[in-house]
N, C-alpha and C positions, 0 to 999 in steps of 0.2 A: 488325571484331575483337570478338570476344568479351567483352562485359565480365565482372568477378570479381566473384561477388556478395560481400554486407555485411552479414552474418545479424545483424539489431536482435533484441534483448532488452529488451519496455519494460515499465517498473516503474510502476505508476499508470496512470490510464484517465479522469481528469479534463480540464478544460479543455487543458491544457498536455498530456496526452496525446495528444489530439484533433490538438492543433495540430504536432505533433512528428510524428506517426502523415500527417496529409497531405503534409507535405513530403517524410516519404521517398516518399511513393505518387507525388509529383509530378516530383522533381527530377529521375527519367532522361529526363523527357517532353523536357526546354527546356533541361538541358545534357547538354555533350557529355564523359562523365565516363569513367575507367578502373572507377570500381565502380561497382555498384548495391547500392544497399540492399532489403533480403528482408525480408520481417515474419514472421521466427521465433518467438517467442513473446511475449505478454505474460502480465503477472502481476499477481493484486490478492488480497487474500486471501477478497474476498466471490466464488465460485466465480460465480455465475451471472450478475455484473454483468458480470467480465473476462468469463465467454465470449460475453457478447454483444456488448460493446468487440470483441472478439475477430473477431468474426463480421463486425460492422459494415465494420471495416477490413482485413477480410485478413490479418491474424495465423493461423499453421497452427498455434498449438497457444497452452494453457493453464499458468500454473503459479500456485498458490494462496501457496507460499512464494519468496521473493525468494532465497532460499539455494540453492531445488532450481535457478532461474534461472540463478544465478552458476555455479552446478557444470558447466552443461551445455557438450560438448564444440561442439555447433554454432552455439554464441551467440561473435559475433564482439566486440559491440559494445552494453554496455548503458546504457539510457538512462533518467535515474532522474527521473521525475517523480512525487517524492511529499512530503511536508510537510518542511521544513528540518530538524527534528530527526531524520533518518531519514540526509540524506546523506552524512554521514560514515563510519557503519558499510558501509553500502553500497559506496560509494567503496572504501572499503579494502581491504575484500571482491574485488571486483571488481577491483583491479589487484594483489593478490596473485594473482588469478586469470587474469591474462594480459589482462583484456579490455577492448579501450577504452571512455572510458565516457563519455557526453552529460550534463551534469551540469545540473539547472536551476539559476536562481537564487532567491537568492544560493546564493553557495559552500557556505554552512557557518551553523550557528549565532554563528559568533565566531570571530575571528582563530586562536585557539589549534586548531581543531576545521581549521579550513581549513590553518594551515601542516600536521598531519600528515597531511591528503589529500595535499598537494601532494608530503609527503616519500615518502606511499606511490606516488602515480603515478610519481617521478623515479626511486625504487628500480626500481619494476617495469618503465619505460622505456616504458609505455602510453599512447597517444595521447588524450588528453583536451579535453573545452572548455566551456564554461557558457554557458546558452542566455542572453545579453545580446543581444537580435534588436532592438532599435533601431539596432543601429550598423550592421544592415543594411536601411533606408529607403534606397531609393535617394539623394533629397533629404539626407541626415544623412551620407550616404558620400560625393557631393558637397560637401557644407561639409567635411568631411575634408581632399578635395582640393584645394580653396582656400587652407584653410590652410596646407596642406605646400608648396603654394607660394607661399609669402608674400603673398597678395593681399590680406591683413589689416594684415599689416604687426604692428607689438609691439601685443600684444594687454593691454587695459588690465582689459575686466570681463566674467564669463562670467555669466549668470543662469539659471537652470532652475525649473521648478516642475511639477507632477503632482498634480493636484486630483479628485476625487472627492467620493460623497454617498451610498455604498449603507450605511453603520454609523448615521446618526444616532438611526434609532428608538429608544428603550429597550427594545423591545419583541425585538428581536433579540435573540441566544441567542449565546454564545462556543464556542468550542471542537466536538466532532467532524469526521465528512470533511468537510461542507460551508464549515465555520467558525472552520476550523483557525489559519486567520491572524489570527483573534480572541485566541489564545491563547498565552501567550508561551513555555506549555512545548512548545511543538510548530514556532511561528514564529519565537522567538528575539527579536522587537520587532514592530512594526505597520508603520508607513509606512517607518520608515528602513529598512527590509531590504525590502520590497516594493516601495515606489514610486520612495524616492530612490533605493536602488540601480541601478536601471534610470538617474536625472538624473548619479550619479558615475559610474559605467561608462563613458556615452556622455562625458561632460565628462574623464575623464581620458585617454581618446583621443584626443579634438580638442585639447584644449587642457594634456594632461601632470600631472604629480604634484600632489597638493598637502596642502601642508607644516602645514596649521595650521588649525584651526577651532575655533570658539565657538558653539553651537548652545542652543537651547530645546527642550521640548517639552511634549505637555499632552493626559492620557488626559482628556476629556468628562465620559464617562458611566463614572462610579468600580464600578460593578457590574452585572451581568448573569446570568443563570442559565445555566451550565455544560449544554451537552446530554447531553455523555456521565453526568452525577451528576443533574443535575436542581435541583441548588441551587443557591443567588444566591451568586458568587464574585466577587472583586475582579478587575476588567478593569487586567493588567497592561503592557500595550504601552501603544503609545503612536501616540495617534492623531491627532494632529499634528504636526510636526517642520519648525522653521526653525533656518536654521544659516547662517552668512558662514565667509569663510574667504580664504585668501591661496594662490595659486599659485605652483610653481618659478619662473614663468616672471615672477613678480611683480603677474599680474595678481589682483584682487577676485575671489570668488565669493560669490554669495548663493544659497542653495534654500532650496522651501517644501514642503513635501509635506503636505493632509491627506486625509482621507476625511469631513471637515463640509464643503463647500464645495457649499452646495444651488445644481442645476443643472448641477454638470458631474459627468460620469461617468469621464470618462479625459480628460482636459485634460493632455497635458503640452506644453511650450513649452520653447525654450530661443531665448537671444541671447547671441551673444560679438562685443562691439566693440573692435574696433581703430584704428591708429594712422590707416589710409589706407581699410579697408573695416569696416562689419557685416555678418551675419549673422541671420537669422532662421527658426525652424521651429516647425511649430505640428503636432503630430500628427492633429490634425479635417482637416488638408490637407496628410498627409502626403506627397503627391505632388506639394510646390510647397516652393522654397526662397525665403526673399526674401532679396536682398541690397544694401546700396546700397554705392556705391566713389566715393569724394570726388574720384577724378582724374576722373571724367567732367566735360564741360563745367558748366560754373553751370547756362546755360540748359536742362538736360536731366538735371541731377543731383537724384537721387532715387530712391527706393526703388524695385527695380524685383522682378517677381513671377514667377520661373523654374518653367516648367513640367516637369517632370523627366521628360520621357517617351522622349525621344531616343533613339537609335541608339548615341549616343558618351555617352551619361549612365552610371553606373555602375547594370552587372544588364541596363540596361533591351535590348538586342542580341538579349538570351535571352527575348524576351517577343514583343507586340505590335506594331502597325505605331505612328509616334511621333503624340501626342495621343491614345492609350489609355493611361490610368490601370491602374495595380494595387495590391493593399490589405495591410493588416495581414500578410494569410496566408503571403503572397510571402517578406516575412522572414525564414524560417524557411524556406523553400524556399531560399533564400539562405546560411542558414548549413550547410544539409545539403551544399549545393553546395562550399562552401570550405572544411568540413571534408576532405572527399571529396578535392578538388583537393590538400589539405595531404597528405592519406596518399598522392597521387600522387607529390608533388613533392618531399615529404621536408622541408615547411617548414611547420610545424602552422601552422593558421587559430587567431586568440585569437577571444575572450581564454582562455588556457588556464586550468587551474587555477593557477598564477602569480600570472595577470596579473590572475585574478577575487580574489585573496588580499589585491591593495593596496585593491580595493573594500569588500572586508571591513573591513579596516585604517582605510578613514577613516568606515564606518558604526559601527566600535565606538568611533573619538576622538568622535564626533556623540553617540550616548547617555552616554558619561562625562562630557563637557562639558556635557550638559543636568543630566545627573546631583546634577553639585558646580558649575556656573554659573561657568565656568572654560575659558579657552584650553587647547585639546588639541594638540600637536602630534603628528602624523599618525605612524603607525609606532612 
């Protein structure tokens, strides 16, 4: 049978475009879907970069404003990959206009920016979702399923952390396309919207709400030269971020997130310990889960080192033969997949614009609390 295509509209042409753009080219390959996705247009305002973006990937046409994009009758589905301070006009834009929309992350500048997306998408009745592509690691949707079925048992303390090292020079420059997320009029904050979002997203999945946090934070290097003006401005984000915090469910949480941490480039980890099992994941091996489970005998109890490639692993059926690995990119071939699947089945894939709104919610209690040095309670 024929599938129905799924005319993409993509806004931006940078890494996240890159990465958005092969998943739809991939995902009719390896599942078995009701739609496909079409690379209708993209759009940038620098004309000659998009159409070579354009060209690169397969996109049949061109648009320099993000407006003439929204307007157009044969764009199904637009996918907004462009700096945080852009997604809300867009978003809104776009589901007055009927069309579902791919939303990067985070949601929004800030709570307030994210609940009127959410109220615009639920008006309009448009299918939406925000690219959180960790919580599709195979290994990370595995500990999902662990936990859903009590193999943890009451769960006491979740940790996460996401370390990097490409900002420390002073020598670096804030702000334009490249370095946008230096700049807080355009990013909104530095690690907590960038890195940690990605540690609560995944942590309010596996492990549910949470009620309360106390955080720090600590920009380095107090000024830098602005590209788009060429002057030495004060570096307003923040490019460190620790915070603890208490879950529904009663358990401890603690994350770290900075961009000083010389020698790692994308480090994130997380561990959540329970009553009867832990948990472990390390994204340098994201193709491996560890877990240890305290019922196992004494003489044989120990951490043991799950290789996720399986048949019966989550994703993995739609791949290779089991002991092939697959990487970062797959992800996002993954969530194009369970989008797709959601418009089939009539039961959206998250996290939607909702469900990305409570991660909003506890990245703005994270900066007010470092703020005034003060418990936040979440929401």
């Amino acid at each position: 049978m024929a599938k129905k295509p799924l005319n993409i509209g993509m806004i931006g042409y940078g890494f996240m475009g890159r990465t958005h753009s092969n998943a739809y080219c991939k995902v009719g390959h390896f599942f078995d879907l009701e739609y496909q996705p079409v690379l209708k247009a993209a759009c940038a305002r620098n004309e000659e970069n998009i159409q070579k973006f354009a060209d690169n990937w397969g996109y049949e046409s061109i648009e320099t404003d993000w407006r003439a994009l929204v307007a157009r009758d044969d764009i199904d589905a637009v996918d907004i990959c462009v700096p945080n301070n852009l997604h809300k006009e867009i978003a809104i834009a776009c589901a007055a206009a009927g069309k579902m929309i791919l939303c990067e992350k985070p949601l929004a500048m800030d709570t307030a920016e994210g609940e009127e997306m959410c109220d615009a998408v639920e008006k309009a009745g448009v299918a939406n979702i925000v690219w959180y592509n960790y919580r599709r690691v195979p290994a990370v949707t595995l500990a999902k399923q662990l936990i859903d079925e009590g193999r943890l048992g009451r769960i006491f303390h979740y940790r996460a952390n996401f370390l990097q090292d490409w900002t420390i020079s002073t020598d670096l420059p804030q702000g334009g396309e490249g370095l946008w997320r230096l700049d807080a009029k355009a990013a909104g904050s530095g690690v907590t919207g960038d890195l940690l979002a990605h540690c609560i997203d995944t942590a309010l999945w596996l492990n549910g709400s949470l009620d309360s946090v106390t955080a720090m934070t600590e920009t380095f290097i107090k000024e830098r030269v602005h590209q788009a003006t060429g002057e030495v401005m004060p570096v307003t984000i923040d490019d460190a971020c620790t915070f603890m915090g208490r879950f529904s469910n009663g358990s401890l949480a603690l994350f770290e997130s900075t961009r000083y941490a010389r020698g790692h480039k994308a480090l994130y980890t997380l561990e959540i310990n329970g009553e009867n099992a832990s948990i472990r994941w390390d994204l340098h091996d994201l193709h491996r889960l560890e877990y240890f489970d305290y019922n196992d005998d004494s003489v044989v109890r120990g951490w043991r080192n799950i290789h996720v490639t399986d048949g019966d692993h989550p994703y993995m059926d739609h791949w290779w033969v089991p002991g092939l690995q697959i990487g970062y990119e797959h992800t996002f071939v993954h969530q194009v997949a369970d989008f797709l699947e959601g418009l089939a089945s009539g039961k959206p894939a998250g996290p939607t614009f909702k469900e990305a709104l409570e991660t909003q919610k506890v990245c703005d209690a994270v900066l007010k609390s470092a703020a005034d040095g003060s418990w936040q309670d979440v929401g």
